[in-house]
Biopython code that builds the backbone (N, CA, C, O; Angstrom):
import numpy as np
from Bio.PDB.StructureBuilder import StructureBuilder

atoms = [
    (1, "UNK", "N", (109.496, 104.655, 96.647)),
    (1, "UNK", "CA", (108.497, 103.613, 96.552)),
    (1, "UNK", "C", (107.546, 103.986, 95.409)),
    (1, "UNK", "O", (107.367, 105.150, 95.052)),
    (2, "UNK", "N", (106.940, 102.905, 94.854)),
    (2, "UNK", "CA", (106.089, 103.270, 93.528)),
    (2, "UNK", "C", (104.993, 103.743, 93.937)),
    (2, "UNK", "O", (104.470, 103.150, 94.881)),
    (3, "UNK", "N", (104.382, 104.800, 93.438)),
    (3, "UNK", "CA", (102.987, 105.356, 93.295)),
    (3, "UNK", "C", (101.968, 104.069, 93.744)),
    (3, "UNK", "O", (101.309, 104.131, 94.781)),
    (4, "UNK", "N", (101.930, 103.086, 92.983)),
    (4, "UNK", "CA", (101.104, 102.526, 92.953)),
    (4, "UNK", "C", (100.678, 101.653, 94.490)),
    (4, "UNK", "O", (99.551, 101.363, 94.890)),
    (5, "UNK", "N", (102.146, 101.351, 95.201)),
    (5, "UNK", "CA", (102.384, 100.775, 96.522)),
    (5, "UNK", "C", (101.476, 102.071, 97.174)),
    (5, "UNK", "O", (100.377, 101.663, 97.549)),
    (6, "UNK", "N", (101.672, 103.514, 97.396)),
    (6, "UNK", "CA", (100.464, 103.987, 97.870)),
    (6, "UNK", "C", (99.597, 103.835, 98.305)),
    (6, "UNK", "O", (99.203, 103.869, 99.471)),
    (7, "UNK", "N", (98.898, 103.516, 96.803)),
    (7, "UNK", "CA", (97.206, 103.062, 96.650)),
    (7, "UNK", "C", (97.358, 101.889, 97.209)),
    (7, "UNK", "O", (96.470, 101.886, 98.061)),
    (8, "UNK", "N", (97.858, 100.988, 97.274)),
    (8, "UNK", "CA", (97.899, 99.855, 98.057)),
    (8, "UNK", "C", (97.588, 99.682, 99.355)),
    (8, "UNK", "O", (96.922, 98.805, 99.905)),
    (9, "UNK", "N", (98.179, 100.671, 99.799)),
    (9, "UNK", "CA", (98.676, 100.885, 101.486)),
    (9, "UNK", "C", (97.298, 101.503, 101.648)),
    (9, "UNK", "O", (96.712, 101.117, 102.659)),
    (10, "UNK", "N", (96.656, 102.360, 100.897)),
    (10, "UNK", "CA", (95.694, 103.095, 101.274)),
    (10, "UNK", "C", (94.640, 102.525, 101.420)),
    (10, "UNK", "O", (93.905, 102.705, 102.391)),
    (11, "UNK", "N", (94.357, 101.590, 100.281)),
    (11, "UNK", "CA", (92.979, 100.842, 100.420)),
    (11, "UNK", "C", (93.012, 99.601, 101.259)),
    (11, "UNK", "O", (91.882, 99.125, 101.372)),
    (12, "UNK", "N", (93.869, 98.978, 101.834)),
    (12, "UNK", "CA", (93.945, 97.639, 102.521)),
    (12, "UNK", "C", (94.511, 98.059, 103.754)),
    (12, "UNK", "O", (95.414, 98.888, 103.867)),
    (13, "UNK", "N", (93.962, 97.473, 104.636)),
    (13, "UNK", "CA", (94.346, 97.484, 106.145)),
    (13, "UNK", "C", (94.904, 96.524, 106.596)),
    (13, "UNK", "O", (94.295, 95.528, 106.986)),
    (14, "UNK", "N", (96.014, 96.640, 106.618)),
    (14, "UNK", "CA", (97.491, 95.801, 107.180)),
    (14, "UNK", "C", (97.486, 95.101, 108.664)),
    (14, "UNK", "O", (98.104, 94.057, 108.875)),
    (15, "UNK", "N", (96.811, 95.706, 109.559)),
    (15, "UNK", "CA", (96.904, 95.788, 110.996)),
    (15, "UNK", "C", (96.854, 94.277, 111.090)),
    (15, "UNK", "O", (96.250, 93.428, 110.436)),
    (16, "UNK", "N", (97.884, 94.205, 112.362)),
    (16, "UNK", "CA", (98.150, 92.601, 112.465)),
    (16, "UNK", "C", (98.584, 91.678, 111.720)),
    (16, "UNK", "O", (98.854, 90.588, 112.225)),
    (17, "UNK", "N", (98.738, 91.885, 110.468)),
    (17, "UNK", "CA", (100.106, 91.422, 109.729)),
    (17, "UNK", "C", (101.157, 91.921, 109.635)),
    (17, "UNK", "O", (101.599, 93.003, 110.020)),
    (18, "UNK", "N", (101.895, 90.474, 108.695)),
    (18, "UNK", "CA", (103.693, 91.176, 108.895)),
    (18, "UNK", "C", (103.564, 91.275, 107.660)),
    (18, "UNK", "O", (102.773, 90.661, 106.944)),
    (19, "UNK", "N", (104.655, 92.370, 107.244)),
    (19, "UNK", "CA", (105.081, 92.706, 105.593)),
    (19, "UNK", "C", (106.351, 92.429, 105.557)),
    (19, "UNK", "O", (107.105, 92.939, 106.385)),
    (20, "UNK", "N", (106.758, 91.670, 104.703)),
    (20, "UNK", "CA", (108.008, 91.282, 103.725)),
    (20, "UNK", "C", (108.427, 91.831, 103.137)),
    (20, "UNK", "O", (108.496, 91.084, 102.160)),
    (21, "UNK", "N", (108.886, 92.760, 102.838)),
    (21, "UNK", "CA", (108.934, 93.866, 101.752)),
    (21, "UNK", "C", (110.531, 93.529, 100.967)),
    (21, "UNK", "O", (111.604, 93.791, 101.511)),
    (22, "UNK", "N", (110.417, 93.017, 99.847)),
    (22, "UNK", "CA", (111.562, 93.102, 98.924)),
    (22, "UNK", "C", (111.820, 93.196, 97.506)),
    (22, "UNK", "O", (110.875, 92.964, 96.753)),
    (23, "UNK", "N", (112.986, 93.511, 96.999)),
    (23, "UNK", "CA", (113.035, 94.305, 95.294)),
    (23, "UNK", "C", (113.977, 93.166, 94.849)),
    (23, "UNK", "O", (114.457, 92.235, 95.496)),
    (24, "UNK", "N", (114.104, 93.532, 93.492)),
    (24, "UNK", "CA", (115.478, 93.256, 92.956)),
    (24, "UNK", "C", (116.023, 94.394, 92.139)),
    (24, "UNK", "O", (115.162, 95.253, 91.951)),
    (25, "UNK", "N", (116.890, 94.595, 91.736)),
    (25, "UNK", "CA", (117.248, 96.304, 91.118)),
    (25, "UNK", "C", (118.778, 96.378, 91.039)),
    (25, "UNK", "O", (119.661, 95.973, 91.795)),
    (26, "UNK", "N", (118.790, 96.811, 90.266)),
    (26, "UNK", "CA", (120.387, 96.944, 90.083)),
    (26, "UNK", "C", (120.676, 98.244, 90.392)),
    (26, "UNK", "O", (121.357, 98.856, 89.570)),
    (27, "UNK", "N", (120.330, 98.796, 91.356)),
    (27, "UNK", "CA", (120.592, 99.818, 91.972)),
    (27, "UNK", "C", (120.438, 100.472, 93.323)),
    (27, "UNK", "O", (121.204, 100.225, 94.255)),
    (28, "UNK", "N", (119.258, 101.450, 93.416)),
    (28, "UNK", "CA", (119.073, 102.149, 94.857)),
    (28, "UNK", "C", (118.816, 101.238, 96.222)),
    (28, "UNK", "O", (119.242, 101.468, 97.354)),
    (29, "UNK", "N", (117.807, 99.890, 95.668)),
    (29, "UNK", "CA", (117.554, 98.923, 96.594)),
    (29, "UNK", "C", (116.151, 98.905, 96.990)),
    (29, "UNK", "O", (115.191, 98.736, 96.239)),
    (30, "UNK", "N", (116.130, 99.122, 98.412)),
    (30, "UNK", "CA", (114.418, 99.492, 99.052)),
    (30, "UNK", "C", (114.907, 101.333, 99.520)),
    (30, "UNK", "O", (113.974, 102.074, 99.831)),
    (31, "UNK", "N", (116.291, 101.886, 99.527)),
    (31, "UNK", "CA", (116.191, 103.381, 100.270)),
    (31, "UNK", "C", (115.169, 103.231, 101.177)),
    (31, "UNK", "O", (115.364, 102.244, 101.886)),
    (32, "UNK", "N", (113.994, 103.919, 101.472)),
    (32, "UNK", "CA", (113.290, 104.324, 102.324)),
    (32, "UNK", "C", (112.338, 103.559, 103.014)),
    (32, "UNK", "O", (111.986, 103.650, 104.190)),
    (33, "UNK", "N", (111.950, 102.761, 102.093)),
    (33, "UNK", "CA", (110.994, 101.551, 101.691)),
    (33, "UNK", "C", (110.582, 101.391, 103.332)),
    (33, "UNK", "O", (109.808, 102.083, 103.994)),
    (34, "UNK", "N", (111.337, 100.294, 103.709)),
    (34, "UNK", "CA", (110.821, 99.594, 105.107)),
    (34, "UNK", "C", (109.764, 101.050, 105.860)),
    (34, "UNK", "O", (108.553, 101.242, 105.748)),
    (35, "UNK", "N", (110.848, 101.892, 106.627)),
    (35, "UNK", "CA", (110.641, 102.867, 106.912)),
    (35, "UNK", "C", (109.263, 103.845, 107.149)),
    (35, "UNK", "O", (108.607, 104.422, 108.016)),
    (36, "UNK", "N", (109.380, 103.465, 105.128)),
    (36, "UNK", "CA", (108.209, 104.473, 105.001)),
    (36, "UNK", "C", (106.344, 103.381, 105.219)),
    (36, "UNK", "O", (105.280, 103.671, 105.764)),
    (37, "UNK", "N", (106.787, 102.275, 104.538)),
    (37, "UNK", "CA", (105.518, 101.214, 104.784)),
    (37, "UNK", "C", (105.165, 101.350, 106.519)),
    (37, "UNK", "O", (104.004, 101.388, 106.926)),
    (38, "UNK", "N", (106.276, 101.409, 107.365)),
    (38, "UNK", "CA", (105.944, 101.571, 108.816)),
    (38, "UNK", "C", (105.377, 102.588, 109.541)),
    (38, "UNK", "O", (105.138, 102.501, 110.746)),
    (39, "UNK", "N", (105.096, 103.792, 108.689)),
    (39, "UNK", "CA", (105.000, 104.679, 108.791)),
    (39, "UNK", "C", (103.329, 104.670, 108.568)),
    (39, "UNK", "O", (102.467, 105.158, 109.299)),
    (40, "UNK", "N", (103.179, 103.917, 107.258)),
    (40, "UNK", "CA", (101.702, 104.210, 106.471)),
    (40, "UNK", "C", (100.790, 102.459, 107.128)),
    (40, "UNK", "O", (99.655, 102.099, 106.815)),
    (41, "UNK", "N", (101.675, 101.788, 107.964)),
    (41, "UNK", "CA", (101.263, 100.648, 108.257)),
    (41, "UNK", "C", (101.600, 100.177, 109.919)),
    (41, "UNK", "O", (102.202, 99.206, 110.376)),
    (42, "UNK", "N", (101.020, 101.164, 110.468)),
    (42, "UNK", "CA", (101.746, 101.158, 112.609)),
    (42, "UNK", "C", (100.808, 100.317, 112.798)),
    (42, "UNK", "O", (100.205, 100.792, 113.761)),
    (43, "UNK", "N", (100.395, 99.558, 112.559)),
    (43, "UNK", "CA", (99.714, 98.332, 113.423)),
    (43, "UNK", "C", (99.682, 97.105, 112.642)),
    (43, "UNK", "O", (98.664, 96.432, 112.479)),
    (44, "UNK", "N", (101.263, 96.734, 111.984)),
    (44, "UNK", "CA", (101.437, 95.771, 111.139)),
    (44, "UNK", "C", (103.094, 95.685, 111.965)),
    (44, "UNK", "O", (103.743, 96.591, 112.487)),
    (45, "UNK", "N", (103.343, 94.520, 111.846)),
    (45, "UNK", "CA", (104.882, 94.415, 111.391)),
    (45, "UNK", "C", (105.401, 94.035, 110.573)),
    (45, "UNK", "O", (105.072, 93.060, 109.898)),
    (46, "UNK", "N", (106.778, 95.033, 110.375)),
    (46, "UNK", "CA", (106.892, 95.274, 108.861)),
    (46, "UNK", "C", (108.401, 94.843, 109.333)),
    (46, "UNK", "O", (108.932, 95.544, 110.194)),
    (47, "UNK", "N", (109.257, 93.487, 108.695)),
    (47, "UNK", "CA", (110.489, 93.219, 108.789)),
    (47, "UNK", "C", (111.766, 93.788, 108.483)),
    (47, "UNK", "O", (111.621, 94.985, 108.235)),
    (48, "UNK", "N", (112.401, 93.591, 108.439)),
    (48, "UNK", "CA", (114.059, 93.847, 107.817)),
    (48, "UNK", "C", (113.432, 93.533, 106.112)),
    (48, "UNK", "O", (112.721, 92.553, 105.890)),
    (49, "UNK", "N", (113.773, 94.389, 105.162)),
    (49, "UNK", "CA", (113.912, 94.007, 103.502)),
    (49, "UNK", "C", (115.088, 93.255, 103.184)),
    (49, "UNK", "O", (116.114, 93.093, 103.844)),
    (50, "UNK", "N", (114.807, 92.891, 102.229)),
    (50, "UNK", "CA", (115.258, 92.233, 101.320)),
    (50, "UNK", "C", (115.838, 93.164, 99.700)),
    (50, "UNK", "O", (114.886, 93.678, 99.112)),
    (51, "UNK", "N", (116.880, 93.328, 99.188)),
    (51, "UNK", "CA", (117.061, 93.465, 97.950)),
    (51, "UNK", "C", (118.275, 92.388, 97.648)),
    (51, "UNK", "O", (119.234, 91.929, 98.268)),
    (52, "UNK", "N", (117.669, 92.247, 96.307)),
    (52, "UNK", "CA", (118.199, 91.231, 95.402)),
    (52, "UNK", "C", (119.114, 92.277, 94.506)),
    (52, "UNK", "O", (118.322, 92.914, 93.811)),
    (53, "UNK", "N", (120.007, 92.558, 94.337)),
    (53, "UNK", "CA", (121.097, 93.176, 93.674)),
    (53, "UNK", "C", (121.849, 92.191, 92.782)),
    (53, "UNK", "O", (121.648, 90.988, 92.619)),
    (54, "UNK", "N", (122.894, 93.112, 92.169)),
    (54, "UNK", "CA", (123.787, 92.299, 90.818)),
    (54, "UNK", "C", (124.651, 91.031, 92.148)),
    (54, "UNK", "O", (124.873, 89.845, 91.909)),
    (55, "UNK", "N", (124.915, 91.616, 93.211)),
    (55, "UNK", "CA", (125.486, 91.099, 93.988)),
    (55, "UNK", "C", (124.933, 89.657, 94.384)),
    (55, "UNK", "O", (125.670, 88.848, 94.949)),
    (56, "UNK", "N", (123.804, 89.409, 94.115)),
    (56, "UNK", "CA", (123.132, 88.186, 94.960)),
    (56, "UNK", "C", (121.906, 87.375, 93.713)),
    (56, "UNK", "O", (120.827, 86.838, 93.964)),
    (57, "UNK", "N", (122.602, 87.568, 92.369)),
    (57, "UNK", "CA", (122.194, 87.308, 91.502)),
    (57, "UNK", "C", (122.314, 86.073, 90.938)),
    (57, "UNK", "O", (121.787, 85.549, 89.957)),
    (58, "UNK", "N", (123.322, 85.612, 91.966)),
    (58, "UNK", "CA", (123.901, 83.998, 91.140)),
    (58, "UNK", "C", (123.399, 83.344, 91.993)),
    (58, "UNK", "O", (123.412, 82.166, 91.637)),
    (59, "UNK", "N", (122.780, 83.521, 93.321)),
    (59, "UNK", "CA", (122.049, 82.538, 94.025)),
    (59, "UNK", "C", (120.569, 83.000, 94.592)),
    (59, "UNK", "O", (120.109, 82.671, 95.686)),
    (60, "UNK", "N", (120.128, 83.572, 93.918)),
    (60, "UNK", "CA", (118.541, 84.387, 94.543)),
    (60, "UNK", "C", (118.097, 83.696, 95.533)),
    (60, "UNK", "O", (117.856, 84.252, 96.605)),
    (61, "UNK", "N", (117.868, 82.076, 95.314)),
    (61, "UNK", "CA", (117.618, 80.900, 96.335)),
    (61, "UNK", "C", (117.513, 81.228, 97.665)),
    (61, "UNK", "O", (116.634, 81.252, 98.526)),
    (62, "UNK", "N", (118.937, 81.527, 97.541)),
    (62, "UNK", "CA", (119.970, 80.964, 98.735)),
    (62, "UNK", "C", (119.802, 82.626, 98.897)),
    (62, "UNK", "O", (120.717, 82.850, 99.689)),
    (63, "UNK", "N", (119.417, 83.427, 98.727)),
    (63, "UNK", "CA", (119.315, 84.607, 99.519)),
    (63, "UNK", "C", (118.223, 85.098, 99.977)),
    (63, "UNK", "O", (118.173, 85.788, 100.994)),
    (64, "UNK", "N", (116.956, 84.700, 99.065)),
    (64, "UNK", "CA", (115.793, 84.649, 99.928)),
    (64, "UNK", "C", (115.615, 83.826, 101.030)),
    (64, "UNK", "O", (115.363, 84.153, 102.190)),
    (65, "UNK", "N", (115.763, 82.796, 100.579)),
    (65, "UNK", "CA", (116.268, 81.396, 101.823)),
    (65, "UNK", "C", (116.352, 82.079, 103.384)),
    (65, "UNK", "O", (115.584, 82.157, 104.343)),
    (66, "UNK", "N", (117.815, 82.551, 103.053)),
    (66, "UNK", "CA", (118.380, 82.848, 104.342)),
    (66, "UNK", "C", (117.766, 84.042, 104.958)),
    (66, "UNK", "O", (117.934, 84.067, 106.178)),
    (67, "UNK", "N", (117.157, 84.959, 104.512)),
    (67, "UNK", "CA", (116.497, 86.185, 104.510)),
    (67, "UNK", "C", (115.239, 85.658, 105.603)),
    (67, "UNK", "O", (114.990, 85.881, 106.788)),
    (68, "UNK", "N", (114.707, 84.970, 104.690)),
    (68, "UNK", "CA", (113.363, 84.480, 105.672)),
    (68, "UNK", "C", (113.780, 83.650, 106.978)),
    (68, "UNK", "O", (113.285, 83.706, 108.104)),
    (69, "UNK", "N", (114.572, 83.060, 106.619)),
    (69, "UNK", "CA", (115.108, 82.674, 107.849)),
    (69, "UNK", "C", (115.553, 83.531, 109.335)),
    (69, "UNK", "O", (115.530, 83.172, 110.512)),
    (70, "UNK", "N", (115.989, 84.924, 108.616)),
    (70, "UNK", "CA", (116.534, 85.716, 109.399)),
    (70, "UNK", "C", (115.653, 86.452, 109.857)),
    (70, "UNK", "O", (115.864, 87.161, 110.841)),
    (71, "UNK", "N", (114.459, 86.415, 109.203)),
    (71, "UNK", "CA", (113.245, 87.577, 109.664)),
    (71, "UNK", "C", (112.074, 86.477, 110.206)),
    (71, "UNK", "O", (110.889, 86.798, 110.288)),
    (72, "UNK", "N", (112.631, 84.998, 110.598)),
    (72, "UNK", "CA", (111.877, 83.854, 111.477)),
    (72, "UNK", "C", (110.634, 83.633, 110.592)),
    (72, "UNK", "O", (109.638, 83.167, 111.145)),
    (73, "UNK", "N", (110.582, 83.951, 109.123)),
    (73, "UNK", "CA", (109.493, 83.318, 108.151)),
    (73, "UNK", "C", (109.803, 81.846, 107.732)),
    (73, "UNK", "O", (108.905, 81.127, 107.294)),
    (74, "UNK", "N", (110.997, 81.439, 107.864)),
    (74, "UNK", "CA", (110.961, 80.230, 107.819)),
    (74, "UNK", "C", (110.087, 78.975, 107.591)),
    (74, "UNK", "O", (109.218, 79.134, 108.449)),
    (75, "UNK", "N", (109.824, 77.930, 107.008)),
    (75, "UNK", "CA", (109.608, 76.887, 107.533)),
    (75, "UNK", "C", (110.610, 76.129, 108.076)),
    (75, "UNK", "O", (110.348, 75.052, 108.613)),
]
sb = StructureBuilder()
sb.init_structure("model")
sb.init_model(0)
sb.init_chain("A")
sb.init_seg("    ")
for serial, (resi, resn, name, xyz) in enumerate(atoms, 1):
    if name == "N":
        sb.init_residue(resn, " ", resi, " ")
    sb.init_atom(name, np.array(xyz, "f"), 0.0, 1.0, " ", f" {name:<3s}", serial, name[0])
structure = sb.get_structure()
């Protein structure tokens, strides 16, 4: 996770929100990501991620779409 997500986590108090947490990357993904935000954020809920890969590049739409759908962000 970036340095800067840190400072993020550090200065804002999450509690009672949900976090969304997702990348795009042509590579590692989120690795630890969810995990570790749950860790620095126990009185938030923090969903299933999201990465956008080479794999899901021809329809981003349609993969955030369904994503939120799956983590009941929906409209």
């Amino acid at each position: 996770m970036p340095m800067i997500l840190y400072t993020f986590f550090d200065t804002y108090d999450l509690s009672g929100k949900t976090v969304a947490l997702f990348c795009t990357s042509g590579g590692s993904g989120l690795s630890g990501t969810v995990n570790e935000v749950k860790s620095l954020e126990p009185n938030a809920t923090v969903t299933e991620g999201l990465h956008i890969g080479s794999g899901s590049s021809s329809d981003p739409d349609g993969a955030v779409s369904e994503w939120l759908s799956d983590i009941g962000l929906a409209k």
